[in-house]
C-alpha positions in Angstrom: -66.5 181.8 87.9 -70.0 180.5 88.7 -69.9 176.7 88.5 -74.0 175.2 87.4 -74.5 171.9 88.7 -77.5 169.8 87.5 -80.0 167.8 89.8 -79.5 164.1 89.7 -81.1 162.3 87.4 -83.3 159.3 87.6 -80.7 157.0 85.6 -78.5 157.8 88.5 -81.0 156.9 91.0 -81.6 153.2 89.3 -77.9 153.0 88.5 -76.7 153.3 92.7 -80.0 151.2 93.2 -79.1 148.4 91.1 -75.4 148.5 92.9 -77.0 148.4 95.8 -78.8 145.0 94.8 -76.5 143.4 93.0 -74.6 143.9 96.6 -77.5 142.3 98.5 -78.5 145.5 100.0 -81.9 145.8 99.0 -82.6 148.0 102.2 -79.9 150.8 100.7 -81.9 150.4 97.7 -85.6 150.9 99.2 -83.4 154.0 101.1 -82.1 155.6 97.7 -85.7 155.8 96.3 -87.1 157.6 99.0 -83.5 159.9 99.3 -85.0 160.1 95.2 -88.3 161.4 96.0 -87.1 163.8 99.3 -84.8 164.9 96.4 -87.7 165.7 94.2 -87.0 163.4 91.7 -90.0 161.3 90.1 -89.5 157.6 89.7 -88.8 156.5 86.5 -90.6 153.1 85.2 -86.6 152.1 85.0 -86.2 152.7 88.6 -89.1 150.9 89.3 -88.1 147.8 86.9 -84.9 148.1 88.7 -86.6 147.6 92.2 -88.6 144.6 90.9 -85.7 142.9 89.2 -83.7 143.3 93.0 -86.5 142.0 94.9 -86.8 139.1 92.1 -83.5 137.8 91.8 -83.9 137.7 95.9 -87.0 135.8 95.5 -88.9 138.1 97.1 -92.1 137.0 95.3 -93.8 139.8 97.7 -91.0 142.7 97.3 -91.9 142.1 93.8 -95.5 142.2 94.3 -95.2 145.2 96.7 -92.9 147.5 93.6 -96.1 146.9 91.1 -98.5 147.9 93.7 -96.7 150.9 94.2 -96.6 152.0 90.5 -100.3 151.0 90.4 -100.9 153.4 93.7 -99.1 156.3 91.8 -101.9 155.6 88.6 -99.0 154.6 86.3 -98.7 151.3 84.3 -96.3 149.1 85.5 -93.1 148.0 83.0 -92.9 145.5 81.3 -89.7 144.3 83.4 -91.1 144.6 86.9 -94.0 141.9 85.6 -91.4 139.6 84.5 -89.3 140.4 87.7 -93.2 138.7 89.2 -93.0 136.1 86.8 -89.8 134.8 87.6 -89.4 134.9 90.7 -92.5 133.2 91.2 -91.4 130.7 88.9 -88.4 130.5 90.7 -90.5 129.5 94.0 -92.5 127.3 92.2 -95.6 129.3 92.3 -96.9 128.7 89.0 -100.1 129.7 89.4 -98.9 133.3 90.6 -96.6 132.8 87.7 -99.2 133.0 85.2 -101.6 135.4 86.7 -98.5 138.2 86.9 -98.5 137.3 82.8 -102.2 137.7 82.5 -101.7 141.1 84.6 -98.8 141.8 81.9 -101.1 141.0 78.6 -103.6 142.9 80.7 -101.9 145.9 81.2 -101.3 146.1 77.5 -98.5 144.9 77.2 -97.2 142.3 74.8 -95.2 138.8 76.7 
């Protein structure tokens, strides 16, 4: 009996990404999106909104920075949830002025705070 088997999808992707996160391995995480793309698998706004919530509960006011850059770089509009991963991480590092430009970039982008 032939047996099909169906290429990973991108839910699976964010799902072992945010597992990786949430274990304080962002590094696996940045490695299961490109094991995601060698794959052939396109990046999902949830897998990117995944990535910016990792590198914003870390604080990683950059990491953050650097996930919307690379949605930008693809010509896609960033989530929703990766410009609030910006906002409150920068928030969190008292950078209130970063704070409110990421919501400016949000209302900007066309989407609704």
């Amino acid at each position: 009996r032939e047996h099909k088997t169906t290429a990973p999808h991108a839910m699976l992707y964010a799902t072992l990404m945010d597992v990786a996160g949430r274990a304080g391995e962002r590094d696996v995480a940045e490695r299961i999106l490109a094991e995601m793309e060698r794959d052939g698998v396109a990046p999902t706004p949830e897998v990117f909104a995944t990535l910016a919530g990792i590198a914003s509960k870390a604080g990683d006011v950059d990491g953050v920075e650097k996930v919307l850059d690379d949605i930008r770089a693809r010509g896609a509009v960033p989530p929703v949830e990766a410009f609030n991963g910006l906002i409150g991480a920068a928030a969190r590092a008292g950078d209130y002025a970063k704070a409110g430009d990421a919501a400016a970039q949000l209302c900007a982008a066309g989407h609704t705070p």
